[in-house]
TIDRENTI-44295 format. One record per residue (C-alpha): residue number from 1; residue in three letters; chain; x negated, y, z negated. Coordinates in steps of 0.1 Angstrom, whole numbers, always signed. Each point is the difference from the previous one (the first is absolute). Layout:
N
(fivex NUM; "ALA"; "A"; (X; Y; Z)) ...
% end
This chain:
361
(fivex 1; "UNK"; "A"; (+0; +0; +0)) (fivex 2; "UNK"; "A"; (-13; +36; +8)) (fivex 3; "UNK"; "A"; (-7; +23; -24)) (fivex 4; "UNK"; "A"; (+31; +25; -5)) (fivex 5; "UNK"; "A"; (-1; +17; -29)) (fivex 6; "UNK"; "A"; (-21; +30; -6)) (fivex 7; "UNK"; "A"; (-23; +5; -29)) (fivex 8; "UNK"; "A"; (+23; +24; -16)) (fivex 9; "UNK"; "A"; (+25; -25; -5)) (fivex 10; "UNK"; "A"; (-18; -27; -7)) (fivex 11; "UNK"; "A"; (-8; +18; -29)) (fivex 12; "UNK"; "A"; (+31; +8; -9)) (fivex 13; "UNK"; "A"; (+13; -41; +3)) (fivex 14; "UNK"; "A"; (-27; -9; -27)) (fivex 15; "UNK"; "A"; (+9; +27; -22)) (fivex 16; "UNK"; "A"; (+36; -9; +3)) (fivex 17; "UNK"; "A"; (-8; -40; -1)) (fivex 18; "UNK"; "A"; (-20; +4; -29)) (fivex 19; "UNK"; "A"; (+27; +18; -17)) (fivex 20; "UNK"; "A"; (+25; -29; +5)) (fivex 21; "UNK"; "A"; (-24; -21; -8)) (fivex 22; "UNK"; "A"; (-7; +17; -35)) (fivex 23; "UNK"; "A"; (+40; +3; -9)) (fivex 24; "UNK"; "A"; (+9; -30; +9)) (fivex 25; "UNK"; "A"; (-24; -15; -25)) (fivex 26; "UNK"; "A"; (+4; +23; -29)) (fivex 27; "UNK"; "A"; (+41; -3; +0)) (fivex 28; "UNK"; "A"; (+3; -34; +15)) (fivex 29; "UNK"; "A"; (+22; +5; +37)) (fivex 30; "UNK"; "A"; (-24; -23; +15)) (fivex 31; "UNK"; "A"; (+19; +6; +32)) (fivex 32; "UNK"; "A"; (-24; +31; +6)) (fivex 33; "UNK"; "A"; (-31; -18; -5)) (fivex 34; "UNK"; "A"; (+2; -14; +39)) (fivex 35; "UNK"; "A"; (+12; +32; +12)) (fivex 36; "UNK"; "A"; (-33; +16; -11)) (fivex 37; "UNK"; "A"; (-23; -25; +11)) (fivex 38; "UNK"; "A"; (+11; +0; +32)) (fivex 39; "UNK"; "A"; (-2; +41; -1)) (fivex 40; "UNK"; "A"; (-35; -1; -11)) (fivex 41; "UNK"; "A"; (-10; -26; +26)) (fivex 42; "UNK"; "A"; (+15; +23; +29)) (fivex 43; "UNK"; "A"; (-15; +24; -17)) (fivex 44; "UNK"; "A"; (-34; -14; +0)) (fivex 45; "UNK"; "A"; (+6; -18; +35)) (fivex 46; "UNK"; "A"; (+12; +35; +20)) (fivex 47; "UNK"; "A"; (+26; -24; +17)) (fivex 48; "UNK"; "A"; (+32; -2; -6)) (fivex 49; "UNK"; "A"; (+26; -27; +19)) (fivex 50; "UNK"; "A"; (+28; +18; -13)) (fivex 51; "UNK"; "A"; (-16; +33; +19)) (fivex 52; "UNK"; "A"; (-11; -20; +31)) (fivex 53; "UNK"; "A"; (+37; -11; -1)) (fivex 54; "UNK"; "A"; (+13; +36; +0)) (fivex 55; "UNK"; "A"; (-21; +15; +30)) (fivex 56; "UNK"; "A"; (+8; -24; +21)) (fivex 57; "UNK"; "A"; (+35; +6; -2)) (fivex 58; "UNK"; "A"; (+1; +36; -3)) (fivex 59; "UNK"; "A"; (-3; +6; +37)) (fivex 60; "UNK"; "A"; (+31; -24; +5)) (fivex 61; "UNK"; "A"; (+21; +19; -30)) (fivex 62; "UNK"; "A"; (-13; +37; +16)) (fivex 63; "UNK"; "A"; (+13; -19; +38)) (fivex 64; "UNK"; "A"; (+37; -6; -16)) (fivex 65; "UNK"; "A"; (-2; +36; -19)) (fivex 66; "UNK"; "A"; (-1; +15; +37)) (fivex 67; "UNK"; "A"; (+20; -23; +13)) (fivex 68; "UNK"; "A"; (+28; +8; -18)) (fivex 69; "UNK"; "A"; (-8; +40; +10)) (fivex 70; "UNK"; "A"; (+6; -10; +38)) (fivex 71; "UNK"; "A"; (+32; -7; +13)) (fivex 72; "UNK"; "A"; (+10; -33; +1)) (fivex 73; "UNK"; "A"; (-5; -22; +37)) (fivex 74; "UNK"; "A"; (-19; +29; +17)) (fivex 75; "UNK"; "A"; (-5; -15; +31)) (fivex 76; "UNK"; "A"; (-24; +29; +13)) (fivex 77; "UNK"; "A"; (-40; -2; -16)) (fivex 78; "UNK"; "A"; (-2; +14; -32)) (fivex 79; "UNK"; "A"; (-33; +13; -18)) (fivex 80; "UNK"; "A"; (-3; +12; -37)) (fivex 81; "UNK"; "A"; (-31; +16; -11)) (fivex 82; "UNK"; "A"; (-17; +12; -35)) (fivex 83; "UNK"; "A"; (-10; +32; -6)) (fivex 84; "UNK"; "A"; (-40; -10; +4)) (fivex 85; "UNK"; "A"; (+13; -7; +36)) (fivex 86; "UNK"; "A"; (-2; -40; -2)) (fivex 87; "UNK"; "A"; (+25; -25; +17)) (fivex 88; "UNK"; "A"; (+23; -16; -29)) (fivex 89; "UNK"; "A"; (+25; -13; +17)) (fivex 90; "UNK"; "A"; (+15; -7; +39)) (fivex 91; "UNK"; "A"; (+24; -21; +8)) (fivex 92; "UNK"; "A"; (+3; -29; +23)) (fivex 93; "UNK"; "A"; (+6; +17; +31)) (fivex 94; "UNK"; "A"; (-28; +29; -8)) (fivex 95; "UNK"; "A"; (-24; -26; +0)) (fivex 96; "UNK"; "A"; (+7; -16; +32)) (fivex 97; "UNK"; "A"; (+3; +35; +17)) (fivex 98; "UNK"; "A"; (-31; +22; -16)) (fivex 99; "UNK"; "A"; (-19; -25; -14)) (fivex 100; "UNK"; "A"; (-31; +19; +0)) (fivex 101; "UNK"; "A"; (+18; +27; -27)) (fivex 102; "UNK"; "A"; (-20; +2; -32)) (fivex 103; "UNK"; "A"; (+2; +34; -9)) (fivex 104; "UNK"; "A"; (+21; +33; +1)) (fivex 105; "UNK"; "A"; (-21; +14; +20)) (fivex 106; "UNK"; "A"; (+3; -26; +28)) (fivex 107; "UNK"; "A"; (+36; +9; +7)) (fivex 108; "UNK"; "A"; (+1; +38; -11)) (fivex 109; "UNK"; "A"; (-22; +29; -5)) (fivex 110; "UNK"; "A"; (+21; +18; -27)) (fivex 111; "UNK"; "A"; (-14; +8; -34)) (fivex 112; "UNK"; "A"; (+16; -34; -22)) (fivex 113; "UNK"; "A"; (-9; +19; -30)) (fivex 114; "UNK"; "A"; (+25; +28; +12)) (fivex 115; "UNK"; "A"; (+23; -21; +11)) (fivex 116; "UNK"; "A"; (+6; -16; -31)) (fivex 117; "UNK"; "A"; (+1; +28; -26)) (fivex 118; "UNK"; "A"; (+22; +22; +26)) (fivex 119; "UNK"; "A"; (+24; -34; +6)) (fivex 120; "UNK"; "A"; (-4; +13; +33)) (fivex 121; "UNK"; "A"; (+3; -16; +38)) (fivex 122; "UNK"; "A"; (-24; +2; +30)) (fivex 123; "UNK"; "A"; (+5; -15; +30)) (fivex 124; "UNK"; "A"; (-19; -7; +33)) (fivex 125; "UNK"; "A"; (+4; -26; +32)) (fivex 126; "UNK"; "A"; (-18; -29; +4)) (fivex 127; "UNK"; "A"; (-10; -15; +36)) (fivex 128; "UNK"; "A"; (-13; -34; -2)) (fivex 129; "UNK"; "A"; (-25; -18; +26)) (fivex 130; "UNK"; "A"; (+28; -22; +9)) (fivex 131; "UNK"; "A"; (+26; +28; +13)) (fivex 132; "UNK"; "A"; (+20; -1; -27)) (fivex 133; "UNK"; "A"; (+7; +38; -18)) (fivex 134; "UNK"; "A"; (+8; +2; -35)) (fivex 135; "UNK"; "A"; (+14; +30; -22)) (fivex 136; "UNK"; "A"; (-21; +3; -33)) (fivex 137; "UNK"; "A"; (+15; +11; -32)) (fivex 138; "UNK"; "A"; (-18; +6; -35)) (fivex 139; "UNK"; "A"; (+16; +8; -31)) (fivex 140; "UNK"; "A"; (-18; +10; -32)) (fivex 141; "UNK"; "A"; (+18; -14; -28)) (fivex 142; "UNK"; "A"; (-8; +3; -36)) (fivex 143; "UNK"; "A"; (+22; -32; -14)) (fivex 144; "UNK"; "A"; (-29; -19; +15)) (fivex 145; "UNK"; "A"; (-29; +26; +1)) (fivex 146; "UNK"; "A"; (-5; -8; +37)) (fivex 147; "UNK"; "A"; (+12; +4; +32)) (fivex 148; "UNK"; "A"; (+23; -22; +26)) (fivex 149; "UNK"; "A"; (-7; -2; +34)) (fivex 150; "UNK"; "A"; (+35; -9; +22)) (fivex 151; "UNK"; "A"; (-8; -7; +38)) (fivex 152; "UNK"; "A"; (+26; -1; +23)) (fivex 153; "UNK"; "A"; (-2; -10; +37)) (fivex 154; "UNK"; "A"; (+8; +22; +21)) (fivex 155; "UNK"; "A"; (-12; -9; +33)) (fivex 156; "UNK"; "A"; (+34; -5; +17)) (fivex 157; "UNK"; "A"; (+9; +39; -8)) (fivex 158; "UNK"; "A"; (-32; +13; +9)) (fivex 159; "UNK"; "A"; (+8; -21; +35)) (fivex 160; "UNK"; "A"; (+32; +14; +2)) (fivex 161; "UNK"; "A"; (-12; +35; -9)) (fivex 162; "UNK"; "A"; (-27; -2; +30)) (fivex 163; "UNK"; "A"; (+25; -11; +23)) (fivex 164; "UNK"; "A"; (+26; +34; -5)) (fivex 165; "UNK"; "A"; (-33; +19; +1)) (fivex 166; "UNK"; "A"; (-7; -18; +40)) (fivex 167; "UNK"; "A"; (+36; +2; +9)) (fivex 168; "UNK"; "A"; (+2; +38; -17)) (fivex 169; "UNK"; "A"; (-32; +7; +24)) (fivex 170; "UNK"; "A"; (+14; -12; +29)) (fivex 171; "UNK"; "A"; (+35; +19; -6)) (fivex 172; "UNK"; "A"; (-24; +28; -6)) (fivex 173; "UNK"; "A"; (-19; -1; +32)) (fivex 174; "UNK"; "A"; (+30; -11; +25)) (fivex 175; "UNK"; "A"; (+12; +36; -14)) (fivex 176; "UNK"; "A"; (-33; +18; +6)) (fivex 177; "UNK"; "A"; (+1; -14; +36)) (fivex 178; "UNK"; "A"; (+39; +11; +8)) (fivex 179; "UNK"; "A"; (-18; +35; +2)) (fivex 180; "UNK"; "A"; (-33; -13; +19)) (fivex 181; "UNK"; "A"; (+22; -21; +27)) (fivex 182; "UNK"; "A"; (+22; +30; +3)) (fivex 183; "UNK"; "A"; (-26; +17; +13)) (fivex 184; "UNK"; "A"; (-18; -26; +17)) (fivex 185; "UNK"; "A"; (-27; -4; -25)) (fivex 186; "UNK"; "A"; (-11; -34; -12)) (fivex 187; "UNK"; "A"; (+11; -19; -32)) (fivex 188; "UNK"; "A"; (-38; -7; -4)) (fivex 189; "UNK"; "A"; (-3; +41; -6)) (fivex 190; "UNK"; "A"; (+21; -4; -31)) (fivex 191; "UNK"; "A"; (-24; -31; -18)) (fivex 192; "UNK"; "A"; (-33; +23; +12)) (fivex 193; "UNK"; "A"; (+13; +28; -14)) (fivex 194; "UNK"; "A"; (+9; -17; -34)) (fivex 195; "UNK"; "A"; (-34; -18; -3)) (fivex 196; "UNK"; "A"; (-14; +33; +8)) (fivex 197; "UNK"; "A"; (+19; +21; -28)) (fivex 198; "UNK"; "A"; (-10; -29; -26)) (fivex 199; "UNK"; "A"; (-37; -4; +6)) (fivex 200; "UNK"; "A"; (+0; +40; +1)) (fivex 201; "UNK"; "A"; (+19; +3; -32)) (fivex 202; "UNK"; "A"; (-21; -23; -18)) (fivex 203; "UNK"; "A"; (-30; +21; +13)) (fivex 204; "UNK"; "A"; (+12; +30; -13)) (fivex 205; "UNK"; "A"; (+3; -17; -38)) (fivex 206; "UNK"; "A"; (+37; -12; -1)) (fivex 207; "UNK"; "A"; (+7; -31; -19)) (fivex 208; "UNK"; "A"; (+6; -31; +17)) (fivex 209; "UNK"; "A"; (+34; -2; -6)) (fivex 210; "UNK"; "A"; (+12; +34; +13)) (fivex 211; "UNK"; "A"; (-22; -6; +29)) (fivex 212; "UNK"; "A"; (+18; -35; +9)) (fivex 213; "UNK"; "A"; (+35; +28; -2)) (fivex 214; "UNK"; "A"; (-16; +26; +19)) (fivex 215; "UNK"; "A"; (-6; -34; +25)) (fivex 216; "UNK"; "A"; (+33; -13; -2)) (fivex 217; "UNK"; "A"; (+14; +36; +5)) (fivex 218; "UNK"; "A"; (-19; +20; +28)) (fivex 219; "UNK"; "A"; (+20; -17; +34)) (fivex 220; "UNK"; "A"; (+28; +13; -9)) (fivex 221; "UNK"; "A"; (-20; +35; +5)) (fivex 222; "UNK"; "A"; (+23; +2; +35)) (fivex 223; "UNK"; "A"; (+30; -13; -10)) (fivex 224; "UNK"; "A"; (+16; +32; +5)) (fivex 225; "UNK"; "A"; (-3; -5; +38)) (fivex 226; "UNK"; "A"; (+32; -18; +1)) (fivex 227; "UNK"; "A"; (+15; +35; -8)) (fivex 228; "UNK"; "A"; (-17; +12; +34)) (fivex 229; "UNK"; "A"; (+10; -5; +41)) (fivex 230; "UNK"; "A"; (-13; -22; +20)) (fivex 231; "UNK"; "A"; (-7; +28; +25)) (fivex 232; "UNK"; "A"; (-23; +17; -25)) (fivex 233; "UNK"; "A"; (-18; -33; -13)) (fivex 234; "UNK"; "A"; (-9; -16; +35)) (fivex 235; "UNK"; "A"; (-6; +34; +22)) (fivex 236; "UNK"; "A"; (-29; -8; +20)) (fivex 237; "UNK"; "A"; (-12; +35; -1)) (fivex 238; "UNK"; "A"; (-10; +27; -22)) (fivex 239; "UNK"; "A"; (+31; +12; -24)) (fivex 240; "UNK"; "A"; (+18; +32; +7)) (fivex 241; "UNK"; "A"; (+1; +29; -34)) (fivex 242; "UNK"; "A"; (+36; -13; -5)) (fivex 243; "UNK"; "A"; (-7; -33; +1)) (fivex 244; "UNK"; "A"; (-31; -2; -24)) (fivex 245; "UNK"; "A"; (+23; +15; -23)) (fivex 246; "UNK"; "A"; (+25; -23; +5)) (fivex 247; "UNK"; "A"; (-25; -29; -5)) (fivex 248; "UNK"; "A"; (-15; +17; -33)) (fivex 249; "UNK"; "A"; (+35; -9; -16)) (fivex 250; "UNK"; "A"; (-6; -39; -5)) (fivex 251; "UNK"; "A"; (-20; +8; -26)) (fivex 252; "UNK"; "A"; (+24; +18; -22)) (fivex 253; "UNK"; "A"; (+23; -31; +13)) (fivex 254; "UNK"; "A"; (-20; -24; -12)) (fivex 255; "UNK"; "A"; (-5; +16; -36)) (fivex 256; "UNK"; "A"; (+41; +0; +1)) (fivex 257; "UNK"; "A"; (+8; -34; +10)) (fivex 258; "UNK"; "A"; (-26; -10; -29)) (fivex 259; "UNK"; "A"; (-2; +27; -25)) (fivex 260; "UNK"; "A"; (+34; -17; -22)) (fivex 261; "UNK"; "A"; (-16; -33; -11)) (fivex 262; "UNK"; "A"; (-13; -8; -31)) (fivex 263; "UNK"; "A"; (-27; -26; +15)) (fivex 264; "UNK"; "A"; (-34; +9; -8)) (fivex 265; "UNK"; "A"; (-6; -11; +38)) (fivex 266; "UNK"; "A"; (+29; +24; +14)) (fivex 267; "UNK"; "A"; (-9; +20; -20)) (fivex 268; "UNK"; "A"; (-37; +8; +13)) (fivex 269; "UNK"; "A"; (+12; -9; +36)) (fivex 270; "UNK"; "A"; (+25; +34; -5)) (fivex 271; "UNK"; "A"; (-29; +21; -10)) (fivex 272; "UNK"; "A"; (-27; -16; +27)) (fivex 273; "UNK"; "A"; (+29; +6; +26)) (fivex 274; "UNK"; "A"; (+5; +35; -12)) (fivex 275; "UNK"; "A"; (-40; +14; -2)) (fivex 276; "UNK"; "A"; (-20; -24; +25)) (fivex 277; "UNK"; "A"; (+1; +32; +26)) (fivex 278; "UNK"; "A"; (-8; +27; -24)) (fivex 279; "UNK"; "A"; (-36; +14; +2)) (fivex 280; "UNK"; "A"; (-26; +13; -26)) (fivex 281; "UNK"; "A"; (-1; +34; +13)) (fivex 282; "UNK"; "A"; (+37; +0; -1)) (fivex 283; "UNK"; "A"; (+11; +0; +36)) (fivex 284; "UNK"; "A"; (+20; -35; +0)) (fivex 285; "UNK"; "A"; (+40; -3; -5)) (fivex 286; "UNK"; "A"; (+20; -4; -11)) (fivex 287; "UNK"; "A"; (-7; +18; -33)) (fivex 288; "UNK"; "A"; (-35; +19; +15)) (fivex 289; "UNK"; "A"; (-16; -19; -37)) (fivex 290; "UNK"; "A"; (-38; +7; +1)) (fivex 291; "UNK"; "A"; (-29; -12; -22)) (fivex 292; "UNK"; "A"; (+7; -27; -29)) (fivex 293; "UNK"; "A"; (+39; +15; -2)) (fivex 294; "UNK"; "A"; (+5; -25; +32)) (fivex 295; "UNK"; "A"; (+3; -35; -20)) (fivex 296; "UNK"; "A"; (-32; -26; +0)) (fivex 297; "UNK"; "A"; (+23; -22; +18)) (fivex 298; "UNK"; "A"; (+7; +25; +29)) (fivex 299; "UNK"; "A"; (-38; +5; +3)) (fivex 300; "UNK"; "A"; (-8; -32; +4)) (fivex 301; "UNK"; "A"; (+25; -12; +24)) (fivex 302; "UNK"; "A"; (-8; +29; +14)) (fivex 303; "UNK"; "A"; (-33; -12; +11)) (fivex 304; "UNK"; "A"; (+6; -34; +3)) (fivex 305; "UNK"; "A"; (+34; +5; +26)) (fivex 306; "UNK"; "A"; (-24; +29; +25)) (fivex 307; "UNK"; "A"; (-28; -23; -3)) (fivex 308; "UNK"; "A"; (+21; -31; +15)) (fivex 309; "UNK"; "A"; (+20; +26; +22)) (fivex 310; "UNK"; "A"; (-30; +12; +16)) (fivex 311; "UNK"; "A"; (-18; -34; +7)) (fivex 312; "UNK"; "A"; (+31; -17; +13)) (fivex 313; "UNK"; "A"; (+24; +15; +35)) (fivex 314; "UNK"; "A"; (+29; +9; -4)) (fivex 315; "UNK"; "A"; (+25; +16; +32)) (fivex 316; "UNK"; "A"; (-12; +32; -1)) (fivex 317; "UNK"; "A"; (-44; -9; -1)) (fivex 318; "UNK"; "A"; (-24; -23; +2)) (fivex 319; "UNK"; "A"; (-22; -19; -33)) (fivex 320; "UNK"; "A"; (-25; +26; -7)) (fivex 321; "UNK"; "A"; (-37; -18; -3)) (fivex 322; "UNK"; "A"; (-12; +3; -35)) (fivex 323; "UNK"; "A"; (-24; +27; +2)) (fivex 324; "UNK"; "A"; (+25; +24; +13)) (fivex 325; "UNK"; "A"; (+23; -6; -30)) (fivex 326; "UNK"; "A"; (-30; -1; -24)) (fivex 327; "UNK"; "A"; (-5; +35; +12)) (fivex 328; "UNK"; "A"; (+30; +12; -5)) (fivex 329; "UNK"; "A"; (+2; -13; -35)) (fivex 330; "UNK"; "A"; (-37; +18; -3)) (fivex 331; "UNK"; "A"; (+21; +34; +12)) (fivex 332; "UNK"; "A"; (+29; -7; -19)) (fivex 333; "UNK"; "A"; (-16; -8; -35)) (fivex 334; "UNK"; "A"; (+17; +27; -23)) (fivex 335; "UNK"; "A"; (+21; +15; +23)) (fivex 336; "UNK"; "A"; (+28; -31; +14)) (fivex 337; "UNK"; "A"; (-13; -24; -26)) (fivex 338; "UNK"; "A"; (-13; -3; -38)) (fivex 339; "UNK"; "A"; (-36; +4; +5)) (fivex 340; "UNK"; "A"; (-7; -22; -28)) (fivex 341; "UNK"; "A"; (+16; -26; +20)) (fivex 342; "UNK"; "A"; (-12; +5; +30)) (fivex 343; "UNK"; "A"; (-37; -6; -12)) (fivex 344; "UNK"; "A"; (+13; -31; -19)) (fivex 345; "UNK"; "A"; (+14; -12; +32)) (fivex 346; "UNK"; "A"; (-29; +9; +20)) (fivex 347; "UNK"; "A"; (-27; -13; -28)) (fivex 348; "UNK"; "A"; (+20; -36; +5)) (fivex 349; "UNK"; "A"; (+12; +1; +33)) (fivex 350; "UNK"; "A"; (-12; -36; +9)) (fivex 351; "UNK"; "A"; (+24; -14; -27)) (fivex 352; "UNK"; "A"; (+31; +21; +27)) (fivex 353; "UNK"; "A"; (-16; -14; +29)) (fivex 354; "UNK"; "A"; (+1; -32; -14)) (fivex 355; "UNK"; "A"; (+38; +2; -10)) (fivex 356; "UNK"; "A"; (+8; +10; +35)) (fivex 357; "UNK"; "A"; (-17; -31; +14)) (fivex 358; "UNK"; "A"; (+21; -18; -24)) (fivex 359; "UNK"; "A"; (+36; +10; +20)) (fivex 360; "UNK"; "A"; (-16; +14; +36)) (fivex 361; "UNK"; "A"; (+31; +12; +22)) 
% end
């Protein structure tokens, strides 16, 4: 048997033993005389069967304390945690999903210490190797001075989610291109544009995720041209005073067909619709905006839509090579277009030209 008791107590066995021992004797309850002995031999020894006993067990007692915390037949992994951060207790299905889980720290990077005096919750997903997504949740409890763990698998919802986010891009572009094909442009304008206007926001600083709107928003930039006559949209020629007026007026349409919804998307697509064509020096329509009053989102899809106008034909011109529309973006750098942006564009302009070999027309 090992030795596990420390001196301390050992100590304290003999003294205790001895006592027996001694009163026993003197008033005749022999009955304690055994009881001692066997405390000063532990004593002596430093080991202790009764002791051995108890710590193997204890894990098994603590096991069915947290046991009984959790809800009964969780069929979803379940972790629980003490506050030094060590693994306690999983159940059945934990172990066959995260196996590897030892620690706190292996599922979560939250403070446990925090957790548990705050009763508090964090919570965080989980992708595994095999596919499968899981929602983490920890919660700080003080009835156990540690910290549960629930994972739930979520993978079927985050499937589903993804596939209303496709089908909401593809309702999003077939609207950009009822303007484009109006006019005769191509649907692959549209997907250039909105590649552009992400890699341009993200450029300029914007965080990922209102860069993937300013994405999903920018072809709708024309959508106003529904609002606008065929005669004007697909004129061969050069546009009349009248009729560049007239034609100026699907941007205000746009922002009105869009400017009512409450969807963060619609919502950007009404503001991109309504600034795209005003100008830093304040010379665009329709609200003749200039400098950083114009909205980031106009001045990017500003750049991105007269960069992919000007390399692709449309009715009334012919592609212009790339040198002739990096020159006018040289000329136009503060006056059209947020010079800022234009020298992060031009600074990165191999990550455009790669885009636009992506979806050639």
């Amino acid at each position: 048997m090992l030795i596990n008791l420390s001196q301390k107590e050992g100590y304290y066995r003999v003294f205790v033993g001895a006592g027996l021992i001694a009163v026993g004797t003197h008033v005749f309850w022999f009955m304690l005389i055994p009881m001692g002995l066997m405390l000063v031999q532990t004593g002596l020894t430093h080991k202790c069967p009764l002791t051995q006993f108890f710590h193997r067990t204890t894990g098994s007692a603590l096991a069915h304390r947290y046991a009984a915390f959790l809800p009964r037949n969780n069929p979803q992994p379940v972790f629980i945690f003490t506050a030094d951060s060590k693994l306690v207790f999983a159940n059945q299905v934990a172990k066959e999903v995260l196996p590897a889980v030892q620690q706190f720290t292996d599922l979560m990077s939250d403070n446990i210490v925090e957790l548990i005096t705050q009763q508090s919750m964090r919570q965080r997903q989980l992708s595994l190797e095999s596919g499968r997504v899981y929602s983490l949740v920890a919660r700080g409890s003080q009835q156990i001075n540690g910290v549960a763990v629930y994972a739930t698998d979520i993978t079927e919802i985050v499937e589903l989610n993804l596939e209303i986010i496709d089908t909401q891009k593809e309702v999003v572009y077939a609207m950009g291109e009822i303007g484009e094909t109006r006019s005769k442009e191509t649907g692959d304008h549209v997907r250039r544009v909105a590649e552009y206007s992400e890699r341009l926001a993200l450029l300029a600083g914007i965080e990922k995720e209102e860069a993937e709107l300013i994405k999903l928003a920018s072809p709708m930039h024309d959508i106003g041209k529904v609002g606008i006559p065929d005669a004007i949209l697909k004129k061969p020629g050069k546009l009349t005073d009248e009729e560049f007026e007239e034609m100026k007026l699907h941007a205000e349409i746009g922002y009105n067909l869009l400017k009512h919804s409450s969807r963060p998307i619609l919502k950007t697509a009404a503001i991109i619709a309504h600034q795209h064509h005003e100008k830093w020096n304040g010379r665009g329509y329709p609200q003749q905006l200039a400098g950083e009053s114009i909205h980031i989102y106009g001045r990017i899809t500003a750049i991105a839509d007269v960069f992919d106008a000007l390399g692709s034909a449309r009715v009334y011109k012919d592609a212009w090579p790339l040198d002739k529309i990096m020159a006018l973006f040289a000329e136009q750098r503060g006056v059209h277009f947020d010079p800022q942006l234009v020298d992060l564009f031009t600074n990165h302009l191999d990550d455009f030209l790669a885009i636009r070999e992506k979806y050639p027309n």
